[in-house]
Residue frames as qw, qx, qy, qz and C-alpha x, y, z in Angstrom:
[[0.255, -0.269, -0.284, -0.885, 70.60, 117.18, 119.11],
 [0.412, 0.296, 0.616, -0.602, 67.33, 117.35, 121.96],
 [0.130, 0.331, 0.909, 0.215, 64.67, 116.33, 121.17],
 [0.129, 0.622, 0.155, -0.757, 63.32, 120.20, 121.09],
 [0.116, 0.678, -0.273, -0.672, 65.32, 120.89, 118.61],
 [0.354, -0.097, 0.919, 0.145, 64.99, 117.95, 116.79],
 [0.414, 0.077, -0.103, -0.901, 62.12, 118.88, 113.52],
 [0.529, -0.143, -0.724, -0.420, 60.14, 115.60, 113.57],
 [0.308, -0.423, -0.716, 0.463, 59.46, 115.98, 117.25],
 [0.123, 0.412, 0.177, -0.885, 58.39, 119.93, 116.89],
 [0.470, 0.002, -0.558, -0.684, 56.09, 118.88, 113.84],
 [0.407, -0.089, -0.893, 0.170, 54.80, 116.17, 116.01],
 [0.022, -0.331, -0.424, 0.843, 53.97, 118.71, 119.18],
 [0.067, 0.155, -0.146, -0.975, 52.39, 120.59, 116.63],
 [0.623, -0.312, -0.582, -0.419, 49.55, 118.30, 115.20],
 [0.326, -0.489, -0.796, 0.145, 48.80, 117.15, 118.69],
 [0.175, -0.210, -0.126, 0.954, 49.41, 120.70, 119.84],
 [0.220, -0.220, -0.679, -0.665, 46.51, 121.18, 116.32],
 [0.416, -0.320, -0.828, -0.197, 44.00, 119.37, 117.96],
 [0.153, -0.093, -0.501, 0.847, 43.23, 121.57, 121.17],
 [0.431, -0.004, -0.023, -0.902, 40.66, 123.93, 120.02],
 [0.575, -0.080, -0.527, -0.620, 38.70, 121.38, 118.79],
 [0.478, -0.203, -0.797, 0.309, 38.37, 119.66, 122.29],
 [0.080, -0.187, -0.461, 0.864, 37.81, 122.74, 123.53],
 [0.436, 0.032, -0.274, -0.857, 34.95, 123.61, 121.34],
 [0.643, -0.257, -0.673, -0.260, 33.13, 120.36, 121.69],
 [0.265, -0.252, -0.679, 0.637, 32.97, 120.66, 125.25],
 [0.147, 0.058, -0.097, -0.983, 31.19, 123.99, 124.65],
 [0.461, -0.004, -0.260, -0.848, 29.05, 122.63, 122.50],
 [0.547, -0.366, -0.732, -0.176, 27.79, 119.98, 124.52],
 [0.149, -0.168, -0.411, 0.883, 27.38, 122.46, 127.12],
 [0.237, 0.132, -0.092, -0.958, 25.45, 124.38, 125.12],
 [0.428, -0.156, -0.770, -0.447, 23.06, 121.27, 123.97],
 [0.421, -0.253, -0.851, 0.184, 22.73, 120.47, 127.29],
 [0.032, 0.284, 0.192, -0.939, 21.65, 123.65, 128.23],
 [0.489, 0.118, -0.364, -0.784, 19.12, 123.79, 125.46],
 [0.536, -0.201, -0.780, -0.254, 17.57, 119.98, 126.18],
 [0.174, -0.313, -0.807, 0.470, 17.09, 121.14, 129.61],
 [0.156, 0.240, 0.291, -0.913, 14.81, 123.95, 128.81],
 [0.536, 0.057, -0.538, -0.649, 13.00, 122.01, 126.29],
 [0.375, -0.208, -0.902, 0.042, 12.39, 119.25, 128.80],
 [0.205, -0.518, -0.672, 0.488, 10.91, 121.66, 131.54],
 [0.171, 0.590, 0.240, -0.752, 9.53, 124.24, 129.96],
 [0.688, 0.553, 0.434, 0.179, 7.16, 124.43, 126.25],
 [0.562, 0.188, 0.337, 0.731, 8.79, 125.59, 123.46],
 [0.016, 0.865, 0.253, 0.434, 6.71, 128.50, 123.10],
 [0.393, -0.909, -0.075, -0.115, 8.05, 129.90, 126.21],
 [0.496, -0.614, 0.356, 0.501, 11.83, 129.42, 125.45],
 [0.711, 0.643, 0.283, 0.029, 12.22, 130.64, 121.85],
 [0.205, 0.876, -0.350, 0.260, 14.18, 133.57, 122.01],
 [0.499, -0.650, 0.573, -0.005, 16.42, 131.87, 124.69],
 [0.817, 0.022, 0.548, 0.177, 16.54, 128.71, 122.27],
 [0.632, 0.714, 0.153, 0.260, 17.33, 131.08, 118.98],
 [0.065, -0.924, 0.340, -0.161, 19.67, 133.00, 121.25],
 [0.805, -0.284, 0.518, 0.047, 21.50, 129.61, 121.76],
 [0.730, 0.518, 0.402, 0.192, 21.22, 128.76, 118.34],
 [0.264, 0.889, -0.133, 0.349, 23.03, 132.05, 117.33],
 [0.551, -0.706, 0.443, -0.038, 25.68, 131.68, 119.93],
 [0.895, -0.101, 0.433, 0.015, 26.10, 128.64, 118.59],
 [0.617, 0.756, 0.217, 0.028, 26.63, 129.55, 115.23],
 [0.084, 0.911, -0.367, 0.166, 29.32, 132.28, 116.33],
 [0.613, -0.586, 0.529, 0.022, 31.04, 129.52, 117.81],
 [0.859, 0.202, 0.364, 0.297, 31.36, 127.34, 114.99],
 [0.333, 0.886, 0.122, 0.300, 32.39, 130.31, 112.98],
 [0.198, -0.867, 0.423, -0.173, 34.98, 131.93, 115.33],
 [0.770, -0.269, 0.556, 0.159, 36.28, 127.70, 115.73],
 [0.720, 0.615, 0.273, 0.171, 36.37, 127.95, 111.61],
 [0.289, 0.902, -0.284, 0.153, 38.32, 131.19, 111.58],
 [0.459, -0.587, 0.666, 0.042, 41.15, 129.99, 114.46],
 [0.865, 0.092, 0.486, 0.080, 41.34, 126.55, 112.77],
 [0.763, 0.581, 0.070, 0.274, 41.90, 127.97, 109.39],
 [0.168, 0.899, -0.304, 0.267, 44.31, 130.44, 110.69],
 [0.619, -0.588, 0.505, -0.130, 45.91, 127.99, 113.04],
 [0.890, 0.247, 0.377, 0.073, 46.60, 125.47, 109.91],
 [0.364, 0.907, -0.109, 0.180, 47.81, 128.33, 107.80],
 [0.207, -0.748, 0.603, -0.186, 50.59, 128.96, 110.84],
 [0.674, -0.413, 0.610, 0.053, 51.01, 125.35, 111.47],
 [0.774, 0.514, 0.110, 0.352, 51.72, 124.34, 107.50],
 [0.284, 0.870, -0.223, 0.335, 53.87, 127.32, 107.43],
 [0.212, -0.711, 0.648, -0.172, 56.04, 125.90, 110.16],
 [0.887, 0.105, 0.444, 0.065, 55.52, 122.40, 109.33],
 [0.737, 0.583, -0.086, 0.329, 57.28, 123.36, 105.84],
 [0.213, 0.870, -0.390, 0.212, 59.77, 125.05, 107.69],
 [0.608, -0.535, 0.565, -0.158, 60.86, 122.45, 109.72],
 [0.857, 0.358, 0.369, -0.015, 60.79, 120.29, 106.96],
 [0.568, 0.760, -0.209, 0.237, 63.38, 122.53, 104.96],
 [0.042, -0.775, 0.537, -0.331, 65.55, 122.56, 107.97],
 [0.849, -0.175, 0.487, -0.105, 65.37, 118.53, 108.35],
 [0.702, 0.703, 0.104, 0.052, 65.96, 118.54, 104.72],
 [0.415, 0.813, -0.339, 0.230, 69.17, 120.63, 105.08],
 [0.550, -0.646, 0.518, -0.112, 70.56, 118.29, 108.06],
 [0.955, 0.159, 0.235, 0.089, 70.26, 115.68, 105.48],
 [0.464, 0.884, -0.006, 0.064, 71.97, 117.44, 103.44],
 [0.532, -0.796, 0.230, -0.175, 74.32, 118.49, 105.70],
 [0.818, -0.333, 0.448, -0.139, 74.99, 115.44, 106.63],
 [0.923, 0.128, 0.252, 0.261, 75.36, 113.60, 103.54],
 [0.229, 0.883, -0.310, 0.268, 78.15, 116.62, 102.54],
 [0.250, -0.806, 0.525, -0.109, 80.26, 116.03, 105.49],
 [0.907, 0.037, 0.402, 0.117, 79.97, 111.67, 104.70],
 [0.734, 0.659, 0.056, 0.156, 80.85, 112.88, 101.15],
 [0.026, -0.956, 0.193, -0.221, 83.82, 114.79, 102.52],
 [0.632, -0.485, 0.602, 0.051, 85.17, 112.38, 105.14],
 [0.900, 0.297, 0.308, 0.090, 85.06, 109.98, 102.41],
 [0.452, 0.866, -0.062, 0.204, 86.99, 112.28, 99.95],
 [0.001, -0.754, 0.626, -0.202, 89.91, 113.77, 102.51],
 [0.812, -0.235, 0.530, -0.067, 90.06, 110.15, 104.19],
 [0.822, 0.379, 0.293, 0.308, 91.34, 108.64, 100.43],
 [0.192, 0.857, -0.316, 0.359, 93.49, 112.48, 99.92],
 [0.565, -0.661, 0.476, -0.132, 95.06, 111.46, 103.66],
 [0.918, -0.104, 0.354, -0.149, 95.93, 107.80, 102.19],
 [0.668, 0.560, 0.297, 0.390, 96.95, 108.07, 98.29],
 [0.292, 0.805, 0.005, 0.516, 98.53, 111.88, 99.09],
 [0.248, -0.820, 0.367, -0.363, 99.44, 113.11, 102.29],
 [0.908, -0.357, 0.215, 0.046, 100.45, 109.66, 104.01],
 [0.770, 0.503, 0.059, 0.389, 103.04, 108.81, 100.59],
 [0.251, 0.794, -0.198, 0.517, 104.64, 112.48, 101.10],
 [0.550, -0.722, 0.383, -0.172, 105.26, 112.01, 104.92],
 [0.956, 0.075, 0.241, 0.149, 106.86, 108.57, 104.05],
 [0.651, 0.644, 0.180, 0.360, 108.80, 110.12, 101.34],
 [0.077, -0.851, 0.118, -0.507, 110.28, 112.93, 103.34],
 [0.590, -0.731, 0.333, -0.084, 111.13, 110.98, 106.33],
 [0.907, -0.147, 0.177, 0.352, 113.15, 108.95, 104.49],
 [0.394, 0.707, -0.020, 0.587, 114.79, 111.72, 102.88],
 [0.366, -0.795, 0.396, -0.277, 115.61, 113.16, 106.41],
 [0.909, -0.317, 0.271, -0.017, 116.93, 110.19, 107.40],
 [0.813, 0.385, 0.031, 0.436, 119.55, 109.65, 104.33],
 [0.297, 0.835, -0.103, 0.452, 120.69, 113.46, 104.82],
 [0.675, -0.658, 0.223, -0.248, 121.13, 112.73, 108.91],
 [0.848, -0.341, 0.356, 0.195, 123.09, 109.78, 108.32],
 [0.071, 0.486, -0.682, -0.542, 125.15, 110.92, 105.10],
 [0.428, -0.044, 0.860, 0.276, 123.52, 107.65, 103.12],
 [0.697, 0.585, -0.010, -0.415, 121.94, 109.43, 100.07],
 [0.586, -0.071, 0.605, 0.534, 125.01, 107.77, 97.88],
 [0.120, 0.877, -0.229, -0.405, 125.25, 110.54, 95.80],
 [0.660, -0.084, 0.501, 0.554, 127.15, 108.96, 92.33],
 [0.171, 0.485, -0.217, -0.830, 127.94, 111.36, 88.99],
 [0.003, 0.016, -0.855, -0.518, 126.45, 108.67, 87.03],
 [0.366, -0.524, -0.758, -0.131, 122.62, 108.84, 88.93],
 [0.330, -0.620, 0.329, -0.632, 122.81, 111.61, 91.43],
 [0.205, -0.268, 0.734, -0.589, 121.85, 110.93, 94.70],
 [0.354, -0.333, -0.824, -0.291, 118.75, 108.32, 95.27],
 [0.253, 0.202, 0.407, -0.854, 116.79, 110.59, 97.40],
 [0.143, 0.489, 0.832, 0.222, 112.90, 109.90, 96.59],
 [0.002, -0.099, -0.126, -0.987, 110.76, 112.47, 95.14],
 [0.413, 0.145, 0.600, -0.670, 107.19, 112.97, 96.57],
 [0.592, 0.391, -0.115, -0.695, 105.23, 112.82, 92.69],
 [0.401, 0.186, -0.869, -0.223, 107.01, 109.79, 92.02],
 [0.090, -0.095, -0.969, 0.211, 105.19, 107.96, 94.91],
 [0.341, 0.274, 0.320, -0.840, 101.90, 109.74, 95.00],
 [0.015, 0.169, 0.885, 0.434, 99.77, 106.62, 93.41],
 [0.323, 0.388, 0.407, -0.761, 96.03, 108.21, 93.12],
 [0.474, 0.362, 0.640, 0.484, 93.71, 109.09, 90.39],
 [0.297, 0.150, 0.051, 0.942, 94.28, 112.21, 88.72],
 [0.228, -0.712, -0.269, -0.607, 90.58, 113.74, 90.12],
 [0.665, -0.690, -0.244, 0.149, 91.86, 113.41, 93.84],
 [0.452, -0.170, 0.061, 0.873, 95.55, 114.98, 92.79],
 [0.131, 0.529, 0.403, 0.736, 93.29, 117.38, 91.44],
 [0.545, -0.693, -0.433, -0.190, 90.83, 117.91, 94.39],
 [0.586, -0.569, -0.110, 0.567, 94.45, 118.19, 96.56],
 [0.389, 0.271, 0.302, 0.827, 96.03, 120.77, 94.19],
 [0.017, 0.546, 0.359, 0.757, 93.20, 123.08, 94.56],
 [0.636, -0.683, -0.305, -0.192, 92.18, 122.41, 98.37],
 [0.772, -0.315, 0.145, 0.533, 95.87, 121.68, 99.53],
 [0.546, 0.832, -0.025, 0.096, 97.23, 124.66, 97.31],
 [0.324, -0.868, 0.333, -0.176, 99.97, 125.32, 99.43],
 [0.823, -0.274, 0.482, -0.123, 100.91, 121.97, 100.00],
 [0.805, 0.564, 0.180, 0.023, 100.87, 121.16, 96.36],
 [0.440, 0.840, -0.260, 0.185, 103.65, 123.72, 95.62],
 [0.505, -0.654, 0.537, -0.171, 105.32, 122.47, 98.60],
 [0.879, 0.046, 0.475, -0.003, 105.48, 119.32, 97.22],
 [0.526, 0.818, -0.047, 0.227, 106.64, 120.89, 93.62],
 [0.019, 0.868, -0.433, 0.243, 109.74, 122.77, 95.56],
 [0.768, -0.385, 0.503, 0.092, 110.97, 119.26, 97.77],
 [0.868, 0.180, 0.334, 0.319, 111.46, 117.52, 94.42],
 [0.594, 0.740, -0.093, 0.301, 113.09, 120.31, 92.74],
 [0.290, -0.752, 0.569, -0.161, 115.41, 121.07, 95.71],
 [0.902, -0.097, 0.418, 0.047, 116.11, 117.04, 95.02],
 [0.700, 0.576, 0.180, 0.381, 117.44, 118.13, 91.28],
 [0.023, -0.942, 0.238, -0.235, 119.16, 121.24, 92.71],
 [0.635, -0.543, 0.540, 0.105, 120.95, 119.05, 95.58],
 [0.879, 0.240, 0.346, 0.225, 121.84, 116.79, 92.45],
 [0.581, 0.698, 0.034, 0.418, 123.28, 119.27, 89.75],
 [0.533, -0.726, 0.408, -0.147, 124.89, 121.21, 93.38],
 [0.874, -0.248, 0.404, 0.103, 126.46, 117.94, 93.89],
 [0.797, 0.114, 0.298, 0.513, 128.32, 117.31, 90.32],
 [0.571, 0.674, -0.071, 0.463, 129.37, 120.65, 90.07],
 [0.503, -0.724, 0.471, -0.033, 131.44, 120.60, 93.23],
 [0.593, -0.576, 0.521, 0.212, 132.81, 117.66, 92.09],
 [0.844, 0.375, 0.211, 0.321, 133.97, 118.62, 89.13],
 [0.068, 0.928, -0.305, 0.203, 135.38, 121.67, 90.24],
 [0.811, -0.423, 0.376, 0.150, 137.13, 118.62, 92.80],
 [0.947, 0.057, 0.296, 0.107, 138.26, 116.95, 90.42],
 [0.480, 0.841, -0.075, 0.238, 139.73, 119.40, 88.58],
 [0.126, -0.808, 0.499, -0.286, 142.01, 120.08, 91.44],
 [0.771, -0.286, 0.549, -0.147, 142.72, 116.45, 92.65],
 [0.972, 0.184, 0.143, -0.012, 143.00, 114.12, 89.42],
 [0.670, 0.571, -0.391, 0.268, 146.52, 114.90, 88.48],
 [0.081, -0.709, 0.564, -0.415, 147.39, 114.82, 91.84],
 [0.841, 0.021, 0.537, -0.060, 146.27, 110.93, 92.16],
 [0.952, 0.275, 0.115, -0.073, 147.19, 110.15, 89.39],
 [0.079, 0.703, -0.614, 0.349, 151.01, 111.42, 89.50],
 [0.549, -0.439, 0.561, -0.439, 150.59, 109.18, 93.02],
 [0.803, 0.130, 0.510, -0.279, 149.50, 106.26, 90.76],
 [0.032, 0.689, -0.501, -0.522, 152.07, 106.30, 88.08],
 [0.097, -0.114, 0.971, 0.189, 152.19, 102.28, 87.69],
 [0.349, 0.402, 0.811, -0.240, 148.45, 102.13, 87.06],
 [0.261, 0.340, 0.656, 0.622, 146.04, 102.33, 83.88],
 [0.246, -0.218, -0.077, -0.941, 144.08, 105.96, 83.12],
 [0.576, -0.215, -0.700, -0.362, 141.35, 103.50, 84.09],
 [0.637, -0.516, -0.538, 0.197, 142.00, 102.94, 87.22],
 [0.181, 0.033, -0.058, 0.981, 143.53, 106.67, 87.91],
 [0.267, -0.229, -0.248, -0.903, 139.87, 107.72, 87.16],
 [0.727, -0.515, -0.445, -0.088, 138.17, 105.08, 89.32],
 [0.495, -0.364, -0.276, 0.739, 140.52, 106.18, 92.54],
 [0.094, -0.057, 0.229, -0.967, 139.59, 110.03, 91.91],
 [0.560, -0.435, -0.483, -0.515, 135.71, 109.01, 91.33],
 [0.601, -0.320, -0.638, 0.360, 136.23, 106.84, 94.62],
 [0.356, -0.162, -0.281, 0.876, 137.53, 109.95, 96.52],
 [0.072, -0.218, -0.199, -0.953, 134.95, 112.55, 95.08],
 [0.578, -0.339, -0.523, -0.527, 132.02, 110.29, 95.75],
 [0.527, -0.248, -0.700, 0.413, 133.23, 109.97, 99.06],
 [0.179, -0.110, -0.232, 0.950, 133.40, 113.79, 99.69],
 [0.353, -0.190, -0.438, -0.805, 129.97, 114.53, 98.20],
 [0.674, -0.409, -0.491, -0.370, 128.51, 112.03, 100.26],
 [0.550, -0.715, 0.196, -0.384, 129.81, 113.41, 103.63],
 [0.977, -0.171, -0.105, 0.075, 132.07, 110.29, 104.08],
 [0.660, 0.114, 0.084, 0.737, 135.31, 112.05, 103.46],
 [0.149, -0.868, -0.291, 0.373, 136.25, 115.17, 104.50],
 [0.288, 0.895, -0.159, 0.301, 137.57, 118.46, 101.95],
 [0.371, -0.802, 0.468, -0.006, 139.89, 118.81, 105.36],
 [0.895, -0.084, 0.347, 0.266, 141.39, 115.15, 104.56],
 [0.743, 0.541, 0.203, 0.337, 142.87, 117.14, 101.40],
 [0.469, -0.157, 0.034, 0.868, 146.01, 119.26, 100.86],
 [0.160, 0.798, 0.246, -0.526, 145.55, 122.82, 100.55],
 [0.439, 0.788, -0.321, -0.288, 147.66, 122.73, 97.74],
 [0.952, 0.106, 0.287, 0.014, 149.28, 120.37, 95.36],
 [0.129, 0.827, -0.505, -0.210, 152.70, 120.73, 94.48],
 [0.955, 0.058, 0.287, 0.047, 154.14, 118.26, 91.99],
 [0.556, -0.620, 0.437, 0.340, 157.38, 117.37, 91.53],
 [0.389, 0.453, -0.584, -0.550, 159.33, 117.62, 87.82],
 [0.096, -0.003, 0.978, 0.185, 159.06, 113.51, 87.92],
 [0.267, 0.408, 0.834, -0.256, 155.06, 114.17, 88.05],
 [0.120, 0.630, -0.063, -0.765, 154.91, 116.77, 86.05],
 [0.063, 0.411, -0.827, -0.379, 156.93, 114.91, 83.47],
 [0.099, 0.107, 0.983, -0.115, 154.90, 112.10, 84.21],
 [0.166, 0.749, 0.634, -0.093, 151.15, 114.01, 83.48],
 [0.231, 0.883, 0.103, -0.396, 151.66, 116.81, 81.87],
 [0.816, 0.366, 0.263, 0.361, 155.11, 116.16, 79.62],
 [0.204, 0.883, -0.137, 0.401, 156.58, 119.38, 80.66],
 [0.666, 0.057, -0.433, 0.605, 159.48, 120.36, 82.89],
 [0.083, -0.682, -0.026, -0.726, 157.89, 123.35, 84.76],
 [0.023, 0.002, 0.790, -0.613, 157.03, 123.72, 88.43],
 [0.480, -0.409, -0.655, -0.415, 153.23, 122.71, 88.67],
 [0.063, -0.132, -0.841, 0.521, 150.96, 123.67, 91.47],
 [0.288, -0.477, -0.553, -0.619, 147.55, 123.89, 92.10],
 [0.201, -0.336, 0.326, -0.860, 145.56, 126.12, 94.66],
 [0.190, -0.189, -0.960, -0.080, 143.57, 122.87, 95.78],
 [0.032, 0.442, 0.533, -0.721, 141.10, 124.77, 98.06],
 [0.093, 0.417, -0.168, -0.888, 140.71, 127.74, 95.47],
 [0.262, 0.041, -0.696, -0.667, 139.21, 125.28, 92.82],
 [0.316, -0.339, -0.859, -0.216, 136.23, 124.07, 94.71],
 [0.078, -0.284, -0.639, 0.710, 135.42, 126.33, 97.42],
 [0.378, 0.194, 0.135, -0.895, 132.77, 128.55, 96.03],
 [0.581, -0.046, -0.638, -0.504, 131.23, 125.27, 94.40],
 [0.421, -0.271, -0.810, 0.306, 131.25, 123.30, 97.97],
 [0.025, -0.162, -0.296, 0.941, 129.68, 126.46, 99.48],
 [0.574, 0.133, -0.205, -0.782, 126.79, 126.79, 97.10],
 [0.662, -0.051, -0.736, -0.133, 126.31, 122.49, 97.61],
 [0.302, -0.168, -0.759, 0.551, 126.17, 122.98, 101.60],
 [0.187, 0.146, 0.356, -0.904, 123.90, 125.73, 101.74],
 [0.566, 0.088, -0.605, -0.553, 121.63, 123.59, 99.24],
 [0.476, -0.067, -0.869, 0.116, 121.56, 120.68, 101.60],
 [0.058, 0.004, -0.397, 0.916, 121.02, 122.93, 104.07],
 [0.343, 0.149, 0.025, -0.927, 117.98, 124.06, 102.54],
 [0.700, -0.073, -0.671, -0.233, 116.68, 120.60, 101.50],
 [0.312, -0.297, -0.801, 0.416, 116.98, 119.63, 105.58],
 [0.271, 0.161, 0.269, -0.910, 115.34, 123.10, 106.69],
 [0.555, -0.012, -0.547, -0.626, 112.51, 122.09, 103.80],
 [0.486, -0.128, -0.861, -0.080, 111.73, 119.21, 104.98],
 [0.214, -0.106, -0.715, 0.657, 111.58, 120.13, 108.48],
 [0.307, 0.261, 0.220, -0.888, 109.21, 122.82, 107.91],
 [0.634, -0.036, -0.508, -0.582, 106.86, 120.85, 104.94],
 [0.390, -0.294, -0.863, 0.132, 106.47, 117.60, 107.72],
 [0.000, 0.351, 0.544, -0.762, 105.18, 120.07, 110.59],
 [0.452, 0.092, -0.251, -0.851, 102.72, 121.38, 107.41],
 [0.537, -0.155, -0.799, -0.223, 101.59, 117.57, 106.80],
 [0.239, -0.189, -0.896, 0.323, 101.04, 117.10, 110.16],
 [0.103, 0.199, 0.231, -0.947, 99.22, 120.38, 110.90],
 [0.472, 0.019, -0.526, -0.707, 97.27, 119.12, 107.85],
 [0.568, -0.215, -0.787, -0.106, 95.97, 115.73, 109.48],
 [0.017, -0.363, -0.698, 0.617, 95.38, 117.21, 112.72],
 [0.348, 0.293, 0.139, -0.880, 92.91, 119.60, 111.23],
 [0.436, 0.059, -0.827, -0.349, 91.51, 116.58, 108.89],
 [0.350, -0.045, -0.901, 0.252, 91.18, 114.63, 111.87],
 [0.041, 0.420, 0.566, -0.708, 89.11, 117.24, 114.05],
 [0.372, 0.202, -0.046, -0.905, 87.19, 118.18, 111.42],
 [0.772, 0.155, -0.390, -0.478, 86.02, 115.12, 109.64],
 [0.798, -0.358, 0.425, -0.233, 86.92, 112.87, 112.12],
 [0.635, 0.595, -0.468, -0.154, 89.54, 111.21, 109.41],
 [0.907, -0.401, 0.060, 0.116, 91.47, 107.57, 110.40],
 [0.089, 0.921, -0.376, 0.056, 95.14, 108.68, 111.16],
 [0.816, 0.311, -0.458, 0.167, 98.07, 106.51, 110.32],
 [0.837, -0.457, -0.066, 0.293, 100.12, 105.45, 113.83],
 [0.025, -0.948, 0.253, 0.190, 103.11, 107.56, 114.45],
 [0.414, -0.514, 0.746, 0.086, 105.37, 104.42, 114.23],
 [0.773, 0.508, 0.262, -0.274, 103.99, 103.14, 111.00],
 [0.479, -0.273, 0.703, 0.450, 106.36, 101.07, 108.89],
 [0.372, 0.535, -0.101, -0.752, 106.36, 102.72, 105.76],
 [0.193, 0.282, -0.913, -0.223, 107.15, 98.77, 104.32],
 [0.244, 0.168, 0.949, -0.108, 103.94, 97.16, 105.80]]
């Protein structure tokens, strides 16, 4: 801000700015005295009356016309003295709004938006490298954003209503976390359905116990990307000894291995799918968010390479 525009420097101008006339008028009127002591020194009074009452009256109108400007020049300069004053007033103001602000998103950037970027990249990261570990006892150990968002509830409030967008964004990661989860164990029980008698037929000399830990092994492999569906037959054809051997009949036994899990592994890939797309598109929101943080309130931004552990 100049120093024009600046109101305690244009209130300033103004009182000295004030003080003109009245320099200008005293000049006058020692003009005018001196005018009047010179005709009283050379010449008698009788013989400059009217010139000394026509002074006198002159005079008069001057003080009078210096009275009217003055008062009307006070009038105008209060009336812009207050107005500079209301508009010094509202820089404060202003001012202390945008402090109050930085303050505010600068602790929303820290306790909310920082947590969720964290929280997300490691959640890209697990899906990238296959290492959610995915188990039917716990799902997967993906992290949800609400669980790590440590604040106090009038700043999750403050984001909720300012962030609206965000918020729900945040609302849809974790449930796509419970989707990818309940996705997940019903693929692989439709698996299993098609697989456990065919391990365990395979595993004849071993206890139900361990029959059920060897398919678990195998499911939790396929769920978590480590094992491929392709590794399995397309079908399972078991022989009268296996039959005989799980089931106690004497029939032919097969099973359409594919047929029992495909429309459940279909509806669990395009889920994942949609949990990586998510992400992709809610980080490029976060960030969008802190760049406009940052240029507006001038907010301190966390290093790209920030170790979400120090």
């Amino acid at each position: 801000m100049s120093s024009e525009d600046n109101p305690i420097s244009r209130i300033k101008s103004r009182l000295t700015a004030a003080g003109m006339p009245g320099v200008v008028v005293i000049v006058l009127l020692a003009i005018v005295m001196i005018l009047i002591g010179y005709m009283l020194w050379t010449q008698p009074i009788a013989n400059n009356t009217g010139a000394i009452m026509t002074g006198l009256g002159a005079l008069g109108t001057l003080f009078l016309a210096y009275s009217t400007l003055m008062t009307v020049k006070q009038n105008r300069l209060t009336i812009e003295q207050n107005e500079d004053l209301v508009s010094l007033q509202e820089e404060r103001v202003d001012k202390l709004d945008r402090m109050n602000k930085k303050e505010k998103y600068q602790v929303i950037h820290e306790q909310v938006i920082q947590p969720a970027k964290d929280v997300i990249e490691e959640n890209k990261t697990k899906l990238e490298s296959n290492s959610y570990n995915w188990n039917k006892q716990g799902g997967s150990d993906f992290k949800k954003i609400h669980d790590h968002i440590q604040t106090h509830e009038t700043n999750l409030r403050v984001f909720e209503s300012e962030f609206d967008e965000l918020s729900e964004s945040f609302s849809k990661h974790d449930n796509l976390i419970d989707e990818f989860d309940s996705d997940a164990t019903t693929f692989s029980k439709a698996l299993s359905r098609g697989i456990r008698d065919w391990l365990r037929a395979r595993m004849p000399e071993e206890d139900k116990q361990t029959q059920n830990d060897a398919v678990d092994a195998v499911i939790e492999q396929i769920v978590n990307n480590r094992k491929s569906t392709s590794d399995l037959p397309d079908a399972v054809s078991l022989s009268p000894q296996e039959i005989q051997a799980t089931h106690g009949g004497s029939e032919k036994y097969s099973i359409g291995l594919s047929e029992s899990y495909m429309s459940e592994l279909d509806t669990f890939k395009n889920t994942k799918q949609e949990l990586i797309d998510f992400i992709d598109d809610l980080m490029r929101a976060l960030l969008d968010a802190e760049s406009d943080l940052s240029e507006e309130y001038f907010i301190a931004l966390e290093e790209p390479d920030r170790d979400p552990d120090s």
